[in-house]
C-alpha positions as CSV (number, residue, x, y, z in Angstrom):
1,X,-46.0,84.3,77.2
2,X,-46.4,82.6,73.7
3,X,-48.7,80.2,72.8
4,X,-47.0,77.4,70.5
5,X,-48.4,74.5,68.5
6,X,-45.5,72.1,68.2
7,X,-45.1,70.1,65.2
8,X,-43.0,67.6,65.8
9,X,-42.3,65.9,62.3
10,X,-39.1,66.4,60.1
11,X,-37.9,69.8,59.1
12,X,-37.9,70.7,55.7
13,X,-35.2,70.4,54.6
14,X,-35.8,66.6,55.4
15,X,-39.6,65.9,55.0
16,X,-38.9,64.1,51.6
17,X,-37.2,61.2,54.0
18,X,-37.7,58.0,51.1
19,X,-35.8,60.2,48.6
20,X,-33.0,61.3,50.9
21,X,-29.6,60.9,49.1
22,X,-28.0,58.2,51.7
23,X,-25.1,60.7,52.8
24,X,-27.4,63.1,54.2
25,X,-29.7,60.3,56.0
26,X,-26.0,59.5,57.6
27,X,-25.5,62.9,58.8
28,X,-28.4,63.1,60.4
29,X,-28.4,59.9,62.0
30,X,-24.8,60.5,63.3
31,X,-26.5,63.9,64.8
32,X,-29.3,61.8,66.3
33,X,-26.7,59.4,67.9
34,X,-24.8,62.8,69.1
35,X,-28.0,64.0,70.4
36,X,-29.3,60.9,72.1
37,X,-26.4,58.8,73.3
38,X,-28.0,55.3,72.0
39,X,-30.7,55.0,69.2
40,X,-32.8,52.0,67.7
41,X,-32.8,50.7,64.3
42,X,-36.8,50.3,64.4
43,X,-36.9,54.0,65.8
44,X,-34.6,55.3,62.8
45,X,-36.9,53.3,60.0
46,X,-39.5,55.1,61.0
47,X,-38.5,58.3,61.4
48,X,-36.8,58.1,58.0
49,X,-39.4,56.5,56.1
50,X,-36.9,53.5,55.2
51,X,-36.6,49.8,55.6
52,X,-34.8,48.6,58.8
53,X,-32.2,46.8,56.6
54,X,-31.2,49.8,55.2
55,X,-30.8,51.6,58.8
56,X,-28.8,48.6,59.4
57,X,-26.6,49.2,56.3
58,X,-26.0,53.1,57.6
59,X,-24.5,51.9,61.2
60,X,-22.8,49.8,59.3
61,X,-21.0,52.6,57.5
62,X,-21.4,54.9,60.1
63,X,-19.6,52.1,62.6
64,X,-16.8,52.1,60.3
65,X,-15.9,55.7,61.3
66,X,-14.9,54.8,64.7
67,X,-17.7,57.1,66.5
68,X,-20.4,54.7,67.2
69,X,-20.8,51.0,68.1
70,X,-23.7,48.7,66.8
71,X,-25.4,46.4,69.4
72,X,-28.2,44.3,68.8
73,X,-31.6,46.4,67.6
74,X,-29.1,49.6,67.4
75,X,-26.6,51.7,68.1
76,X,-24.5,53.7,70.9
77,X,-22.3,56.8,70.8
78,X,-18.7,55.3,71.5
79,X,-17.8,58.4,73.7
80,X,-20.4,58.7,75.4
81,X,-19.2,57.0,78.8
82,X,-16.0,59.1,79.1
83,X,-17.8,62.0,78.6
84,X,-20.4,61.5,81.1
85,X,-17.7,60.6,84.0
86,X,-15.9,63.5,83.0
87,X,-19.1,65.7,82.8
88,X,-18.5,66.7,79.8
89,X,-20.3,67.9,76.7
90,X,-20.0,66.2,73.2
91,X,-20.5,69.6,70.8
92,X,-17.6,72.0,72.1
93,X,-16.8,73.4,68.8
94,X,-17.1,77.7,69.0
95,X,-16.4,77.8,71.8
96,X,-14.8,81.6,71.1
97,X,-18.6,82.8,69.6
98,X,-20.3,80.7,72.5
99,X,-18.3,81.8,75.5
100,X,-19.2,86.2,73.7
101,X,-22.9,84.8,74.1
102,X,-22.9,83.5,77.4
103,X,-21.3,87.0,78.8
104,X,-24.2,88.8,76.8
105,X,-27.0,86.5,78.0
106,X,-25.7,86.5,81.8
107,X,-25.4,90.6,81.4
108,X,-29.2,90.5,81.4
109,X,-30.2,88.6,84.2
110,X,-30.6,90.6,87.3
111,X,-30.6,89.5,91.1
112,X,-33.4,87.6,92.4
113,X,-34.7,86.4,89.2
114,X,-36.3,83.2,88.4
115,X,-35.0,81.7,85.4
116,X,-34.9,78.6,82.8
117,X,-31.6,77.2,81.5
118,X,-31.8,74.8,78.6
119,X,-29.7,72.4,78.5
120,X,-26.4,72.3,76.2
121,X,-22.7,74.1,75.3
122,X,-23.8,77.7,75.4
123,X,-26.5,77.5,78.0
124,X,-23.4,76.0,80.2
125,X,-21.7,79.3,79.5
126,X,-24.5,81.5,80.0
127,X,-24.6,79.7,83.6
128,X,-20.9,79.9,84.0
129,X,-21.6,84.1,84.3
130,X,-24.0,84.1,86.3
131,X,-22.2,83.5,89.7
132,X,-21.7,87.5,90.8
133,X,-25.7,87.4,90.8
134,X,-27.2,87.3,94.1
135,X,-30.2,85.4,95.0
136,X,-31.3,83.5,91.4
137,X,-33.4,80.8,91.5
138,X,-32.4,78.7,88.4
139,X,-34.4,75.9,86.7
140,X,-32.1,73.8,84.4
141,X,-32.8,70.0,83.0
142,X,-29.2,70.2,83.0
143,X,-27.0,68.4,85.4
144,X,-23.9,70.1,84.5
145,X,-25.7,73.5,85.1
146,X,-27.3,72.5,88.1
147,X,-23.7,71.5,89.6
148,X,-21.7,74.2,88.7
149,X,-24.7,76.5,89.6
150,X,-26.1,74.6,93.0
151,X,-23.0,76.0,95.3
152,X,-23.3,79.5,94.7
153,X,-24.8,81.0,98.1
154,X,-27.7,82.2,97.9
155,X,-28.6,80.6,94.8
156,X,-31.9,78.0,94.6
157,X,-31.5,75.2,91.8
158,X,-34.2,73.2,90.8
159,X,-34.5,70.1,88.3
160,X,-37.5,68.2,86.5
161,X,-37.1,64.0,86.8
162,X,-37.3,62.3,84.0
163,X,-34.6,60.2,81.7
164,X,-31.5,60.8,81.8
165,X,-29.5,61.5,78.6
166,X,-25.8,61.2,78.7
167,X,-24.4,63.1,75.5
168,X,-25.8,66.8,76.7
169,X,-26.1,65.8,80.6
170,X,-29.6,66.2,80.9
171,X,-33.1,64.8,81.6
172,X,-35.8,64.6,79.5
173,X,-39.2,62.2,79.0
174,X,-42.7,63.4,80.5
175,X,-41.9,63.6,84.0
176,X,-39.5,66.6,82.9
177,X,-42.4,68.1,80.6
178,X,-44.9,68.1,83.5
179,X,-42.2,69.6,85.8
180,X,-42.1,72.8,83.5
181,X,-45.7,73.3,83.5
182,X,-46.1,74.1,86.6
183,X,-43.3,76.9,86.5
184,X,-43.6,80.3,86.2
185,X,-40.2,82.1,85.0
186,X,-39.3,85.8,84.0
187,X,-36.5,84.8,81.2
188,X,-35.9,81.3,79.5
189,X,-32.7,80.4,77.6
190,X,-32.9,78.5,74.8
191,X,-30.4,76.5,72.8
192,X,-31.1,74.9,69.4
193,X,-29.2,73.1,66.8
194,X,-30.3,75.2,63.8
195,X,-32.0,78.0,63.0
196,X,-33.3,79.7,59.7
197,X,-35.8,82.3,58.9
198,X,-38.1,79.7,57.2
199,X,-37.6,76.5,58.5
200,X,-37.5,78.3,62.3
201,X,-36.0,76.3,65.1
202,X,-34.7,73.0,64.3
203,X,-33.0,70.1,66.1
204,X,-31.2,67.1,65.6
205,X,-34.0,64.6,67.1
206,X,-37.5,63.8,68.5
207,X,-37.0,63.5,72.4
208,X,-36.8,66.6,73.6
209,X,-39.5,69.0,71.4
210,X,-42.2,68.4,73.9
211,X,-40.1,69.6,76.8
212,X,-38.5,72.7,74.8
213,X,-42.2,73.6,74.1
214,X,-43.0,73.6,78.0
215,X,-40.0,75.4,79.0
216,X,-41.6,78.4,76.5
217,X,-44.6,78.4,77.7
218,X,-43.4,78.7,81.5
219,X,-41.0,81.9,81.1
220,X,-42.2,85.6,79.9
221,X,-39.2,86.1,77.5
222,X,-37.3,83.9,75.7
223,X,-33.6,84.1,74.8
224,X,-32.5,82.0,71.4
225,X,-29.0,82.0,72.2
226,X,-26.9,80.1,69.6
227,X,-23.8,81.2,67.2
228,X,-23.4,82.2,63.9
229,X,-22.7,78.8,62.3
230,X,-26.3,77.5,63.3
231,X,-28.2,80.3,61.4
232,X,-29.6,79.3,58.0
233,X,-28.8,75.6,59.2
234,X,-31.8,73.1,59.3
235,X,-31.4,70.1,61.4
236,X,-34.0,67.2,61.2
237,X,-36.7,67.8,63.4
238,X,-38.8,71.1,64.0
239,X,-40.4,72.6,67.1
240,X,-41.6,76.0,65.1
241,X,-41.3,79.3,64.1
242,X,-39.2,82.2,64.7
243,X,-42.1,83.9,66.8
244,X,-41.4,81.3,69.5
245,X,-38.4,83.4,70.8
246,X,-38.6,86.9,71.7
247,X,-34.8,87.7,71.7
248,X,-31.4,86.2,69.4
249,X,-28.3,86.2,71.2
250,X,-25.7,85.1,68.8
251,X,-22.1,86.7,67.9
252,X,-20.4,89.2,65.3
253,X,-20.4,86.4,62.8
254,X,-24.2,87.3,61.7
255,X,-24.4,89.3,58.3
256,X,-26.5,92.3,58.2
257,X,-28.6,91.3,56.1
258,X,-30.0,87.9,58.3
259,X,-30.1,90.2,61.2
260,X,-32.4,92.7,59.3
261,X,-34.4,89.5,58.2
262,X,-34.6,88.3,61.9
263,X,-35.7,92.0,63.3
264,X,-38.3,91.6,60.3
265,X,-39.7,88.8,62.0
266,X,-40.2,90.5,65.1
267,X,-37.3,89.2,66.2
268,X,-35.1,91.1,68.7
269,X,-31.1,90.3,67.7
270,X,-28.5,91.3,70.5
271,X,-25.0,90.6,68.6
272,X,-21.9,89.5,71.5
273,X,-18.8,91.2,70.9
């Protein structure tokens, strides 16, 4: 297993948050809303480094596209209810590269194995392979995982407590971080938002670092399964370096050359065909 120090400030690409061109702020306070379902303008000040009016002005603009509502003190994801009746995820985009990856990743995993399923898009399709396995236990924060998961015979699904939050169907909070301490798992796989020789593993918000950093610690090998379009992307918050992850599962559209840069970094990259 890996031993991690988290840092859980902005990436890199968005330390410098006072000088942020206003745009880019937008973007990654419309990925925050995507992320989170609901935000608050007090929480976005300061995590951006800015004045609350100025938040204010952003949801403003950002309200204007139709995607997210203001309330009082903040802001909610206008979608977000449908999708959660409908148990569905918010970033289905790839779905052709993601659906390759979950095949691969669920190729790996042999009978009567415990294992870790991050929550999100291609984690769902990693556990939507793994039904012709016989006797898994599975350990997901995901409640789409643990549904379409939780009927196979044979199968054991277990989930942390914690908050629920609507936009990737999970829970999350310190009751879910405690969970995954006490756990003991042969493979873990992970999702992220972006990832990038330098900046490492990145994601769109705060809330779930701590329990990402848990779910490493508990498993002997962990799987970074994410696409193509997330490598050399930085999104706004950081859990750490490449050396957190053992494997890469992504798809064909990876260039030689970042492969050979990953596999520098001791990073093992299994391409899905």
């Amino acid at each position: 297993m890996v031993e991690i120090n988290v840092k859980i400030t902005p990436a890199d690409n968005s330390r410098a948050a006072p000088g942020m061109l206003s745009s880019v702020r937008r973007q990654n306070i419309m990925a925050w809303i995507e992320e989170e379902g609901s935000v608050r303008v007090r929480d976005l000040a300061s995590a951006f480094e800015v004045t609350e009016a100025t938040i204010r002005t952003d949801l403003e603009r950002l309200e204007q596209t139709g995607r997210i509502k203001r309330e009082h003190g903040g802001a909610f994801l206008v979608s977000m209810h449908d999708e959660v009746v409908s148990l569905s995820l918010h970033h289905r985009v790839e779905m052709g590269r993601k659906t390759k990856i979950g095949a691969k990743a669920a190729s790996l995993v042999n009978d009567g194995e415990t294992i870790i399923l991050d929550a999100g898009t291609t984690t769902t399709e990693v556990a939507a392979r793994l039904h012709e396995r016989q006797g898994l236990t599975v350990i997901t924060n995901a409640l789409n995982i643990a549904i379409t998961l939780g009927s196979v015979p044979g199968f054991e699904v277990h989930m942390p407590g914690g908050q629920f939050k609507p936009p990737t169907l999970s829970l999350t909070g310190d009751t879910s971080v405690e969970y995954f301490r006490n756990i003991l798992a042969s493979r873990l796989f992970l999702a992220t938002a972006g990832v990038d020789i330098n900046a490492g593993l990145t994601y769109p918000s705060f809330a779930d670092l701590q329990l990402k950093q848990a779910m490493i610690k508990a498993a002997q090998h962990v799987y970074l399964v994410a696409d193509s379009t997330k490598i050399n992307r930085s999104s706004f918050t950081r859990l750490g370096d490449l050396d957190l992850v053992q494997t890469f599962i992504t798809d064909d559209g990876i260039s030689d050359q970042d492969a050979k840069e990953f596999e520098a970094r001791g990073v093992q990259v299994l391409i899905a065909e």
